[in-house]
PQR file of N, CA, C, O and H, with PARSE charges and radii, in Angstrom:
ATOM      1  N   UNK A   1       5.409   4.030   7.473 -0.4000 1.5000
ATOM      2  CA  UNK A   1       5.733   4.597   6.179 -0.0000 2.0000
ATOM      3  C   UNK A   1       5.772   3.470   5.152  0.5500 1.7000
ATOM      4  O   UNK A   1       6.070   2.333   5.519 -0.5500 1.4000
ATOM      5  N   UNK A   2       5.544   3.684   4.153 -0.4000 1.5000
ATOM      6  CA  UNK A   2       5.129   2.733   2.966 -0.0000 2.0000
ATOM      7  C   UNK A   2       6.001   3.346   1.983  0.5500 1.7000
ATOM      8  O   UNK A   2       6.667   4.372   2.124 -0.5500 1.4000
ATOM      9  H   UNK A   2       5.302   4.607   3.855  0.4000 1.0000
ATOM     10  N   UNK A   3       5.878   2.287   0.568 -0.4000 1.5000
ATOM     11  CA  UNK A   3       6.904   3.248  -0.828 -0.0000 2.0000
ATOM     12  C   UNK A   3       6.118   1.798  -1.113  0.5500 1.7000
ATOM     13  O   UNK A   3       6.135   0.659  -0.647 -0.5500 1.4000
ATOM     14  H   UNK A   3       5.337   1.454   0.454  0.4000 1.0000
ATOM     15  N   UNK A   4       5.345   2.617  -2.273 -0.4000 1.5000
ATOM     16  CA  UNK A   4       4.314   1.220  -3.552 -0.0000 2.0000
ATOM     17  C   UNK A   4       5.055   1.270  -4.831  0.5500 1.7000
ATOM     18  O   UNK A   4       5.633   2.283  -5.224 -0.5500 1.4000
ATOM     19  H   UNK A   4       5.331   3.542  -2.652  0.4000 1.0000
ATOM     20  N   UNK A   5       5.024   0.275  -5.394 -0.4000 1.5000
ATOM     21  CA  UNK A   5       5.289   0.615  -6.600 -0.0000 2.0000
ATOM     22  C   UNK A   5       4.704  -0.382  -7.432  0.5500 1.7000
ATOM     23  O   UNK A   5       5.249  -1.444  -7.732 -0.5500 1.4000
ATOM     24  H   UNK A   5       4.555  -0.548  -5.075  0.4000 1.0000
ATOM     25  N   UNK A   6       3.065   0.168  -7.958 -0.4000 1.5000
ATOM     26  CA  UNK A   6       2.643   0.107  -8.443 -0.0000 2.0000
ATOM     27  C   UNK A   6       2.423  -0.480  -9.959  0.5500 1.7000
ATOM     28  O   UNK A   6       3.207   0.043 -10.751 -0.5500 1.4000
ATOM     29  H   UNK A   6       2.622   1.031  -7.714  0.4000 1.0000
ATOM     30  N   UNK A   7       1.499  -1.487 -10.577 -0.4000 1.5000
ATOM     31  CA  UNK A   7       1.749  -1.947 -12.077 -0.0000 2.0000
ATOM     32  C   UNK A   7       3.058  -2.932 -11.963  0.5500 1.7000
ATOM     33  O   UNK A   7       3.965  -2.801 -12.784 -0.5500 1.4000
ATOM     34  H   UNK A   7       0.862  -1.911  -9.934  0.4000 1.0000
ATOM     35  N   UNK A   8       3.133  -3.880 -10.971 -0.4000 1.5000
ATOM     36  CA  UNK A   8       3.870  -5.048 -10.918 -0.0000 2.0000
ATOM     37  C   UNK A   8       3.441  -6.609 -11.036  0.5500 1.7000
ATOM     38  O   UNK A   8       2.216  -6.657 -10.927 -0.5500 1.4000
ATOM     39  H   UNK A   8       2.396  -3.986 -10.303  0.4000 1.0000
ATOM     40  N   UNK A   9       3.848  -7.560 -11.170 -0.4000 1.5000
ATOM     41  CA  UNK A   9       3.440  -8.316 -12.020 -0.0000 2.0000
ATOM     42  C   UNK A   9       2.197  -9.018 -10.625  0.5500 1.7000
ATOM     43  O   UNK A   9       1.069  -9.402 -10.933 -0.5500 1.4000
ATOM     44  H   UNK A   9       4.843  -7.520 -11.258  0.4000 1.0000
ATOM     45  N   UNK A  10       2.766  -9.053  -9.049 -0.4000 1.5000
ATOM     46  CA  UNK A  10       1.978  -9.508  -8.478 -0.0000 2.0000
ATOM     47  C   UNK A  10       2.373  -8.893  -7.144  0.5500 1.7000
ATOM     48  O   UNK A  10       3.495  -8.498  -6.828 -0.5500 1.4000
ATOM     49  H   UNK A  10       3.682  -8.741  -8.799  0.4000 1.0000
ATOM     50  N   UNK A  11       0.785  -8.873  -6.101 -0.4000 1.5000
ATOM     51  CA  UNK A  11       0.727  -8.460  -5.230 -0.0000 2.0000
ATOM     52  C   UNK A  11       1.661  -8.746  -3.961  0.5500 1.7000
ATOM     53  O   UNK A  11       1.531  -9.865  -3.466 -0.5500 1.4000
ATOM     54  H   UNK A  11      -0.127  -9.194  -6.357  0.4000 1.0000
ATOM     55  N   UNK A  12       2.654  -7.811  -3.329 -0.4000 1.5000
ATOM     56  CA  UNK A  12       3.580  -8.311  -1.910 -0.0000 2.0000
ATOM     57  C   UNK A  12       4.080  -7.153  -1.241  0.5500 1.7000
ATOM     58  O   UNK A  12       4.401  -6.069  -1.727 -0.5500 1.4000
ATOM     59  H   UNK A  12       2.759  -6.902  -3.731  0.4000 1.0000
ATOM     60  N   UNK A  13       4.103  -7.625   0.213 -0.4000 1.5000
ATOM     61  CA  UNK A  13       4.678  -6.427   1.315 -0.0000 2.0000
ATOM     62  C   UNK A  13       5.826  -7.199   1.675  0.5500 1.7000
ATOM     63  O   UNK A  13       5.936  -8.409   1.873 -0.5500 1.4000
ATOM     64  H   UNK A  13       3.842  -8.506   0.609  0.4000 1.0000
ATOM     65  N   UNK A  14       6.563  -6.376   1.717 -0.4000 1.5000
ATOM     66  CA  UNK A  14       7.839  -6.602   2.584 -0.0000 2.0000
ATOM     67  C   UNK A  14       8.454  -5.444   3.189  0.5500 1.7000
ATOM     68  O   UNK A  14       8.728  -4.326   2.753 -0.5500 1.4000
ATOM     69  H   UNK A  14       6.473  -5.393   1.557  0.4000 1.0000
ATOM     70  N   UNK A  15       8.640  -6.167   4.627 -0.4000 1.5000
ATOM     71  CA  UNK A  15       8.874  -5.127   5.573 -0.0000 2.0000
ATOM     72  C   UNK A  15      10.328  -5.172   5.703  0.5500 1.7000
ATOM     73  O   UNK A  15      10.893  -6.266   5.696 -0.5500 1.4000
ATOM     74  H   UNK A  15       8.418  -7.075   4.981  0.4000 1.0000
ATOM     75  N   UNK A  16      11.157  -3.802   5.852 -0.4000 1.5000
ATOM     76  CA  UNK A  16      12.207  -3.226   6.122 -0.0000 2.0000
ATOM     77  C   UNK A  16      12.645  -2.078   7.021  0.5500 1.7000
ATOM     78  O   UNK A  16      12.672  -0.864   6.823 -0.5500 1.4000
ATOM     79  H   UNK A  16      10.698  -2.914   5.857  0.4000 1.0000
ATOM     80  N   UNK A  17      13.011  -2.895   8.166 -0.4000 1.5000
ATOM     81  CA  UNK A  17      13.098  -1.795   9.574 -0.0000 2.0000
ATOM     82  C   UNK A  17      11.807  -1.555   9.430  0.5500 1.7000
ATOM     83  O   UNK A  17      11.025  -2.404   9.004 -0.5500 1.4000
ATOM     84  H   UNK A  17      12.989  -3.881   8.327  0.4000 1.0000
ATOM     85  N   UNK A  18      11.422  -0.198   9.826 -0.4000 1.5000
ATOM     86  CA  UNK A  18      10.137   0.720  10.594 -0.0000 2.0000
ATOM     87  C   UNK A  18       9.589   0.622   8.706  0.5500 1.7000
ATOM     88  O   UNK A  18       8.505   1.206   8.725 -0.5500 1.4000
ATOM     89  H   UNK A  18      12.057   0.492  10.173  0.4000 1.0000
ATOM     90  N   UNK A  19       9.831   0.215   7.363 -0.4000 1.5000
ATOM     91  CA  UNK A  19       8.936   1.005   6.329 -0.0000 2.0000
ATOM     92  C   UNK A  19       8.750  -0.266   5.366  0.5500 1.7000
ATOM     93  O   UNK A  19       9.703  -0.820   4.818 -0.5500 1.4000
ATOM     94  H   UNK A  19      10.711  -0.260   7.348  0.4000 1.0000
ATOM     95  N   UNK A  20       7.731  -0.567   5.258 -0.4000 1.5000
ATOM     96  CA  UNK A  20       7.229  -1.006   4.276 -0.0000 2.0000
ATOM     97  C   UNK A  20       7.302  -1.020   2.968  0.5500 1.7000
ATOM     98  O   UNK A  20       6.964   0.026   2.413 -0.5500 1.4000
ATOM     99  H   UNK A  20       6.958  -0.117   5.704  0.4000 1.0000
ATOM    100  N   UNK A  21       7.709  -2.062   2.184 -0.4000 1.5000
ATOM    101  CA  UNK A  21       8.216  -1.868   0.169 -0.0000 2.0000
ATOM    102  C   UNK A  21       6.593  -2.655   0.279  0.5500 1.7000
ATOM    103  O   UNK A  21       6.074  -3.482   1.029 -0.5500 1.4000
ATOM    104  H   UNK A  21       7.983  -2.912   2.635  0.4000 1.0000
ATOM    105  N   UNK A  22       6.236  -1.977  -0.753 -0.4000 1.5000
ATOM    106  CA  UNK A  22       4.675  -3.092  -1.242 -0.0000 2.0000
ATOM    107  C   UNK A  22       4.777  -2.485  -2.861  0.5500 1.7000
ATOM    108  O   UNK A  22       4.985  -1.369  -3.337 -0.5500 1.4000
ATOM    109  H   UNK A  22       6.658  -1.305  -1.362  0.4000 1.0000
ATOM    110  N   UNK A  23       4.532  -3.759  -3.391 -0.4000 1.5000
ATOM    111  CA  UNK A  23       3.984  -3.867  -4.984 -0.0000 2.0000
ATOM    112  C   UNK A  23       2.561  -4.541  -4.989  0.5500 1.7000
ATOM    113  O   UNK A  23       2.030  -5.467  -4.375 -0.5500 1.4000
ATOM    114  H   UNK A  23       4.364  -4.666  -3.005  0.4000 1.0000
ATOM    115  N   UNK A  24       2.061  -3.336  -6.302 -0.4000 1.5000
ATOM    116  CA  UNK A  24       0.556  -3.975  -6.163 -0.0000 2.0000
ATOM    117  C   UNK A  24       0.502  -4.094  -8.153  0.5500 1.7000
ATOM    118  O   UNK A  24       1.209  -3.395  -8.880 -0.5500 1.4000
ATOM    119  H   UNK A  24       2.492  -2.584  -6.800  0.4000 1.0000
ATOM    120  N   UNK A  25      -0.002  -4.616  -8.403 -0.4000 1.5000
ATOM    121  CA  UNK A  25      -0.877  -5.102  -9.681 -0.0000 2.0000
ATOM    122  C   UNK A  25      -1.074  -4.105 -10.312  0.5500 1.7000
ATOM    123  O   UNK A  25      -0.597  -3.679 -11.364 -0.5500 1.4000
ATOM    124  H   UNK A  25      -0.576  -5.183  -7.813  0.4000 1.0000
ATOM    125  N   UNK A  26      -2.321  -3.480  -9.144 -0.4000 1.5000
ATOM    126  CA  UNK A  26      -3.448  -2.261  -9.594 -0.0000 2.0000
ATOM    127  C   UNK A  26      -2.551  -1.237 -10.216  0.5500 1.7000
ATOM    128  O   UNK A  26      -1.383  -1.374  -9.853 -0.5500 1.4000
ATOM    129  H   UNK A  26      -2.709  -3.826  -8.290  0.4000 1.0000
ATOM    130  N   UNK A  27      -2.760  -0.248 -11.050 -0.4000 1.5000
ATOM    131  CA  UNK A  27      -2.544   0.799 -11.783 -0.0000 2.0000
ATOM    132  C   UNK A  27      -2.711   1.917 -10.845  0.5500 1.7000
ATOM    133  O   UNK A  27      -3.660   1.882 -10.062 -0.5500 1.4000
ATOM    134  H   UNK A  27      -3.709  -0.136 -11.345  0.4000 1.0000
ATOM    135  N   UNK A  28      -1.847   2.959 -10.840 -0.4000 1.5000
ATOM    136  CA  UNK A  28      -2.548   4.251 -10.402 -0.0000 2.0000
ATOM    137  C   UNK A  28      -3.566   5.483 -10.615  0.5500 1.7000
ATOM    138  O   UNK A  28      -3.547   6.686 -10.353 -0.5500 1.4000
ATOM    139  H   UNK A  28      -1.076   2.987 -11.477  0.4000 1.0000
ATOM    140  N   UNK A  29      -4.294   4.752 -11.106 -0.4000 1.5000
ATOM    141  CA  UNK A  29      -5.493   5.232 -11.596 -0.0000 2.0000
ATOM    142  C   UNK A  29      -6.602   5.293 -10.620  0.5500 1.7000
ATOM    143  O   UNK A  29      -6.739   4.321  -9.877 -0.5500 1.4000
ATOM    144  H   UNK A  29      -4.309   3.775 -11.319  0.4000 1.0000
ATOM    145  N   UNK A  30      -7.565   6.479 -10.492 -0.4000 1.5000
ATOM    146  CA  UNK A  30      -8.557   7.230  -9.976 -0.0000 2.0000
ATOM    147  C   UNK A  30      -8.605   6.382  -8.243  0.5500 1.7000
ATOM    148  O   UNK A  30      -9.678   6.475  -7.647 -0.5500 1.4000
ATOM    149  H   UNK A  30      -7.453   7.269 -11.095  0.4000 1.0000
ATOM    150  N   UNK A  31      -7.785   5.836  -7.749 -0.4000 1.5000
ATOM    151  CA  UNK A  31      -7.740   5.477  -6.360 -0.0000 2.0000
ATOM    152  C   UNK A  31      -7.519   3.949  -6.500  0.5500 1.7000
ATOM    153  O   UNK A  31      -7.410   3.420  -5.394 -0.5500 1.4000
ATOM    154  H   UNK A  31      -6.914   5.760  -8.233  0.4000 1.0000
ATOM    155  N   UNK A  32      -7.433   3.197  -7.410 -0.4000 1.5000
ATOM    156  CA  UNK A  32      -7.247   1.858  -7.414 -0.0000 2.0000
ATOM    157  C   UNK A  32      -5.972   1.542  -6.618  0.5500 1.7000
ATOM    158  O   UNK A  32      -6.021   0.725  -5.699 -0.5500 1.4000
ATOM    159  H   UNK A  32      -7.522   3.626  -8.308  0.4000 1.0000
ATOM    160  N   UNK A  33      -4.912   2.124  -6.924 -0.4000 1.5000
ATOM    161  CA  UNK A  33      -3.638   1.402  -5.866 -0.0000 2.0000
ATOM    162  C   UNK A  33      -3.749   1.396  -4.826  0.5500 1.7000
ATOM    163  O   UNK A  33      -3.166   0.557  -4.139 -0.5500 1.4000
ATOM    164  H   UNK A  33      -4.872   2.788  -7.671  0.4000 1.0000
ATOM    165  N   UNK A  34      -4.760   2.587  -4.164 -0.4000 1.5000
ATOM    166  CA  UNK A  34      -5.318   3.328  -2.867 -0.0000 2.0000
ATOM    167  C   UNK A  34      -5.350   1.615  -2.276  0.5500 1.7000
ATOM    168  O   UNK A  34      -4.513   0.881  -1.750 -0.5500 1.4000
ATOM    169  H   UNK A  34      -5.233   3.269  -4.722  0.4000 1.0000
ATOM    170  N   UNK A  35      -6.560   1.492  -2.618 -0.4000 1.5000
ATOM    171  CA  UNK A  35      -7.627   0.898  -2.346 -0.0000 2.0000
ATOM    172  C   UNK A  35      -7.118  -0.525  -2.558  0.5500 1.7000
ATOM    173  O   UNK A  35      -7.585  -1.251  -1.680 -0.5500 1.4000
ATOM    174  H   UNK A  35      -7.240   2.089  -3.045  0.4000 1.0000
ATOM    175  N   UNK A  36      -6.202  -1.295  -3.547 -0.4000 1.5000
ATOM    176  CA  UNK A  36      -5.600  -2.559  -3.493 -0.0000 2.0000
ATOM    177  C   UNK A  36      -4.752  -2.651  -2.298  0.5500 1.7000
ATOM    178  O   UNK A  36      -4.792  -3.701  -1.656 -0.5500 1.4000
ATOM    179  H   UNK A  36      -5.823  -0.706  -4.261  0.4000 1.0000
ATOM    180  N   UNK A  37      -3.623  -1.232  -1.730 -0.4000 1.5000
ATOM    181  CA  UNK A  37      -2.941  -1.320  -0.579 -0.0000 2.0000
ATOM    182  C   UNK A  37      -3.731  -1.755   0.682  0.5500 1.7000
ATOM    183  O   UNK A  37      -3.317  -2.564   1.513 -0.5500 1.4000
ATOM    184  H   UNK A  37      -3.591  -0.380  -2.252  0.4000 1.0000
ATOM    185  N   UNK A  38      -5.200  -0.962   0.723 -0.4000 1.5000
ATOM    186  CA  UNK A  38      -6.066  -0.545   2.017 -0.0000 2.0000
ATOM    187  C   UNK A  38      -5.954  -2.358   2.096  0.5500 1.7000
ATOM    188  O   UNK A  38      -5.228  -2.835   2.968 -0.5500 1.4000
ATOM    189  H   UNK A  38      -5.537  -0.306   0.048  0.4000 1.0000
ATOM    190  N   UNK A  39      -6.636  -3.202   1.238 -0.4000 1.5000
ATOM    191  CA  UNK A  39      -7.390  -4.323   1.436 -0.0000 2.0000
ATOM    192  C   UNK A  39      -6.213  -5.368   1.129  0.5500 1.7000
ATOM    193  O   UNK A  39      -6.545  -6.544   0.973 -0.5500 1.4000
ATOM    194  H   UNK A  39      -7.226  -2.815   0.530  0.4000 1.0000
ATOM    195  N   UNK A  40      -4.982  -5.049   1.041 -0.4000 1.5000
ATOM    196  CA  UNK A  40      -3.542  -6.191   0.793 -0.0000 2.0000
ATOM    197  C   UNK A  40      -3.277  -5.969   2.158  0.5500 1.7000
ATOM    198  O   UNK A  40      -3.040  -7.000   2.787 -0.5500 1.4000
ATOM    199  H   UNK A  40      -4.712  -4.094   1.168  0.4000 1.0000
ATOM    200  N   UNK A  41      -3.245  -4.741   2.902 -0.4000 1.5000
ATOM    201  CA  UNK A  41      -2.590  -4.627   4.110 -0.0000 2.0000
ATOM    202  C   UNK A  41      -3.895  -5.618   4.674  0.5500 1.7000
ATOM    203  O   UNK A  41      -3.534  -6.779   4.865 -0.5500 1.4000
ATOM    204  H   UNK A  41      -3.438  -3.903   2.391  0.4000 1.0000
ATOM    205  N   UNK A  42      -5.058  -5.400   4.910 -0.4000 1.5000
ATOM    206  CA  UNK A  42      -6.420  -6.637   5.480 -0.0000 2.0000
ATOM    207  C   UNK A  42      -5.879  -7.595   5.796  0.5500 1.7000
ATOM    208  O   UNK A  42      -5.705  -8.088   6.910 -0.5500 1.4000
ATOM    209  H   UNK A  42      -5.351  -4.456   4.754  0.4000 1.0000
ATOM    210  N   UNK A  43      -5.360  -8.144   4.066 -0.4000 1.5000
ATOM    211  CA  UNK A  43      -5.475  -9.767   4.031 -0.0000 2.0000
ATOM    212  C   UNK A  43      -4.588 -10.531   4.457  0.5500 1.7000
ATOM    213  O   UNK A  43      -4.821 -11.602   5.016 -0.5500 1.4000
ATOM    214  H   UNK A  43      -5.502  -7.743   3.161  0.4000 1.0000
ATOM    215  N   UNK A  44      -3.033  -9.878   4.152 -0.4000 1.5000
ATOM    216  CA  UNK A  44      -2.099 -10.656   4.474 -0.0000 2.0000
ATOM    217  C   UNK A  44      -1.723 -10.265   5.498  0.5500 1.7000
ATOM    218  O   UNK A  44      -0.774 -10.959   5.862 -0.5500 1.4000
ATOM    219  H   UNK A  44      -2.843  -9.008   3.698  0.4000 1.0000
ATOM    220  N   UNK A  45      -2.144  -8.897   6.744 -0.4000 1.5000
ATOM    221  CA  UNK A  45      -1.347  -8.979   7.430 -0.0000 2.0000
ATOM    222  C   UNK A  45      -2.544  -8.229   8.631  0.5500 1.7000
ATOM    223  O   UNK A  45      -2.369  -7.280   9.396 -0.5500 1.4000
ATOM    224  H   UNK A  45      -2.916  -8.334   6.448  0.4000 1.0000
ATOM    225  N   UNK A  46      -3.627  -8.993   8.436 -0.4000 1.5000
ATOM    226  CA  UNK A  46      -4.880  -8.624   9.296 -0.0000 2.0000
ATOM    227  C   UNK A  46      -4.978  -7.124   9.973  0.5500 1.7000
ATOM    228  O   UNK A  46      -5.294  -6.921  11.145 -0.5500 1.4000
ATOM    229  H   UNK A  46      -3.769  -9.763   7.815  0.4000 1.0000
ATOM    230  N   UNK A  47      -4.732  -6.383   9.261 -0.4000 1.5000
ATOM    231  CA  UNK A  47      -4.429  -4.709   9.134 -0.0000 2.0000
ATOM    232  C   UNK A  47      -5.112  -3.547   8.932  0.5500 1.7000
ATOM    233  O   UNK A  47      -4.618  -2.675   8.217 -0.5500 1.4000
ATOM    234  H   UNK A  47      -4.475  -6.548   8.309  0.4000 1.0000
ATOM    235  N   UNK A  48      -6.353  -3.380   9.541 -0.4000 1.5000
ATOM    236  CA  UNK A  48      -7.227  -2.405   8.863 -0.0000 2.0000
ATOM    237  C   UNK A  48      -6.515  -1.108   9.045  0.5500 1.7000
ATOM    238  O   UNK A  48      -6.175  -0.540  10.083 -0.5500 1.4000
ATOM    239  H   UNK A  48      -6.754  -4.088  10.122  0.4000 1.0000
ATOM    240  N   UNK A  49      -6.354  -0.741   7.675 -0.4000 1.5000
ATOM    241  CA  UNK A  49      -5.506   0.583   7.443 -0.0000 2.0000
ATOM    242  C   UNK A  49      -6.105   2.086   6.913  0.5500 1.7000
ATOM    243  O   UNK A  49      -7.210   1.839   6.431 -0.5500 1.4000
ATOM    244  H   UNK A  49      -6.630  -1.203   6.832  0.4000 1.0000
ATOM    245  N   UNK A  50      -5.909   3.107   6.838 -0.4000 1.5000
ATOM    246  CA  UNK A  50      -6.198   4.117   5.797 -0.0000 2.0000
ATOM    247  C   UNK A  50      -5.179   4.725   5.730  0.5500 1.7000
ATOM    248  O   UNK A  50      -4.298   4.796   6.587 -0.5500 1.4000
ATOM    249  H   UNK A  50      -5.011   3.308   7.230  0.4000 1.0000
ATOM    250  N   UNK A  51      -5.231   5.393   4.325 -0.4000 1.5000
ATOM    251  CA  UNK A  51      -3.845   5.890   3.745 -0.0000 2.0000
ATOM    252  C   UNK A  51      -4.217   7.458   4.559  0.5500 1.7000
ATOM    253  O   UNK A  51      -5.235   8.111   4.333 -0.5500 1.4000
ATOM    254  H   UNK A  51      -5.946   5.336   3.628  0.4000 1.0000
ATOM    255  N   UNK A  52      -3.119   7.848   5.542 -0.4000 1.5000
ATOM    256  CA  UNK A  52      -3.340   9.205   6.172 -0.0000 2.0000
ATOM    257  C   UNK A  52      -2.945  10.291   5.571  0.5500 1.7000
ATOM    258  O   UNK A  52      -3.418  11.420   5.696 -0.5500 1.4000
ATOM    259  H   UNK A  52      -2.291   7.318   5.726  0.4000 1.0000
ATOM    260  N   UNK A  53      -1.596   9.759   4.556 -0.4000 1.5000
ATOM    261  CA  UNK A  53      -0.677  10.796   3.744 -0.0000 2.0000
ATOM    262  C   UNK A  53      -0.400  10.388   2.411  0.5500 1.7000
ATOM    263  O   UNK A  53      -0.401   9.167   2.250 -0.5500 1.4000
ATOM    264  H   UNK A  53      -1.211   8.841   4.455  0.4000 1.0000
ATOM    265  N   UNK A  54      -0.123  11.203   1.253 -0.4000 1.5000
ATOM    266  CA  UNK A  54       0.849  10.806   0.769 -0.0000 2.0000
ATOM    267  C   UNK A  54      -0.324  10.270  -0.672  0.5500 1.7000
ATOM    268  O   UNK A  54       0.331   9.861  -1.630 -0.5500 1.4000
ATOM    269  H   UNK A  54      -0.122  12.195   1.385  0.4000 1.0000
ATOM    270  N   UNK A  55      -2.056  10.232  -0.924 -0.4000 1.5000
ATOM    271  CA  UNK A  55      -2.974   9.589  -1.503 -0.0000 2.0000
ATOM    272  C   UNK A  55      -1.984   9.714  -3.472  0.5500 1.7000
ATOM    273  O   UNK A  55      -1.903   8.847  -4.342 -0.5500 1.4000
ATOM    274  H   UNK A  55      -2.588  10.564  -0.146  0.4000 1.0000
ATOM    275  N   UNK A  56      -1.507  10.973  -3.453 -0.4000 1.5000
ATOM    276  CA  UNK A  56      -0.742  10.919  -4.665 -0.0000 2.0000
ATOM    277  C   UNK A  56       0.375  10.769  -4.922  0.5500 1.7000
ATOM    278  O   UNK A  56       0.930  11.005  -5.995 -0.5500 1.4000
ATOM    279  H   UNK A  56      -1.573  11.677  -2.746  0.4000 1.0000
ATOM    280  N   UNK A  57       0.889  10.295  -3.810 -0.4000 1.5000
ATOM    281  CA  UNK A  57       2.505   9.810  -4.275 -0.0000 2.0000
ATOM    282  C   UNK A  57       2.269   8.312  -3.629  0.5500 1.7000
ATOM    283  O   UNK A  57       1.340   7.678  -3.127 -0.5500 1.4000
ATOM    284  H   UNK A  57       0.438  10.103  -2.939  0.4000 1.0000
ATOM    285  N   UNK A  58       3.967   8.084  -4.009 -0.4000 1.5000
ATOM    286  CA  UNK A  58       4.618   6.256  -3.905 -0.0000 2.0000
ATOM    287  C   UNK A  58       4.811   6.596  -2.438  0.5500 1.7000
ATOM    288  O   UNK A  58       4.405   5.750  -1.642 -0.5500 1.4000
ATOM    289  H   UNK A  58       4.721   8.599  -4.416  0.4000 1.0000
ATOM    290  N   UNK A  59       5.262   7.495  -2.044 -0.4000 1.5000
ATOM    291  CA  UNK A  59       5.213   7.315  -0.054 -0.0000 2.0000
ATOM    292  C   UNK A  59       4.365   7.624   0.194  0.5500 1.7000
ATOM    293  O   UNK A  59       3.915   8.745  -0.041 -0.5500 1.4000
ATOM    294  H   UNK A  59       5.592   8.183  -2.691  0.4000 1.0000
ATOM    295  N   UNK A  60       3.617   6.388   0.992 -0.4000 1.5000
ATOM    296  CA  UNK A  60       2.597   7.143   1.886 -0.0000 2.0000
ATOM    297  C   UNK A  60       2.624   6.795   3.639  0.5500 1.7000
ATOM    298  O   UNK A  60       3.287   6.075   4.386 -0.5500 1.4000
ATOM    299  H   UNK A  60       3.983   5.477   1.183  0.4000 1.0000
ATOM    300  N   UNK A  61       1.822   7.483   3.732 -0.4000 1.5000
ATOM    301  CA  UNK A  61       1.824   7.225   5.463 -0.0000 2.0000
ATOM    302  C   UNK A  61       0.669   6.100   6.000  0.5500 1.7000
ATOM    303  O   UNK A  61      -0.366   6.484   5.455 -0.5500 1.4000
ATOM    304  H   UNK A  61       1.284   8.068   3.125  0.4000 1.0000
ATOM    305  N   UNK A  62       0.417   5.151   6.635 -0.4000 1.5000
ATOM    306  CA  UNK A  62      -0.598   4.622   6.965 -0.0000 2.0000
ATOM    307  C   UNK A  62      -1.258   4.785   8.073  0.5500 1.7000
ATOM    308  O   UNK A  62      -0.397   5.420   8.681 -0.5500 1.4000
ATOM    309  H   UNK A  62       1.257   4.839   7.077  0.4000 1.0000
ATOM    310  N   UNK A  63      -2.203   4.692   8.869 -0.4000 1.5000
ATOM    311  CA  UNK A  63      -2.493   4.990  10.221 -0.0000 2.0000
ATOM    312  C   UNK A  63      -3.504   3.773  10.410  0.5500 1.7000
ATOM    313  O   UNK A  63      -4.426   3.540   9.629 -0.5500 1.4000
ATOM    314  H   UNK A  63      -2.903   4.176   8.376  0.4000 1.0000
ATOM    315  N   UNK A  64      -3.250   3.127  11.396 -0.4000 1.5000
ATOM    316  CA  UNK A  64      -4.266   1.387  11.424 -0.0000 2.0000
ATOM    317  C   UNK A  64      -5.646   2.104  12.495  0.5500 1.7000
ATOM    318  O   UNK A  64      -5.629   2.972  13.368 -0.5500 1.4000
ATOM    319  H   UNK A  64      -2.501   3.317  12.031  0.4000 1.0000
ATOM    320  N   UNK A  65      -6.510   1.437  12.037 -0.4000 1.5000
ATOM    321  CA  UNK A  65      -7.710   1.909  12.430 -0.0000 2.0000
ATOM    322  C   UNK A  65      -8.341   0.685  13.589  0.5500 1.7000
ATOM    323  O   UNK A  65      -9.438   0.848  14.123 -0.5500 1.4000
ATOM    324  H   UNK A  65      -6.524   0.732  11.328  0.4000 1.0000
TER
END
């Protein structure tokens, strides 16, 4: 489980118990936060992810591929 919050000054995950806090940059606009989470989870935490739940809200669900 994830909670983004989006339009922050810079990109970070931090994990708490079983759920994930992540701030991203990107705006929530037409899939951009989507898609900054998909490829932040990649980089910093070698993670290939897709968002399973949640594509229009701040919780989402992830499922690693």
């Amino acid at each position: 489980s994830v909670t983004v919050k989006p339009g922050a000054k810079e990109d970070k995950i931090v994990k708490e118990g079983s759920e994930y806090k992540v701030w991203l940059k990107a705006k929530p606009v037409d899939g951009k936060a989507n898609l900054a989470l998909v490829k932040l989870f990649k980089k910093e935490l070698s993670m290939r992810v897709r968002v399973k739940q949640g594509s229009t809200s701040k919780r989402k669900v992830l499922e690693c591929l």
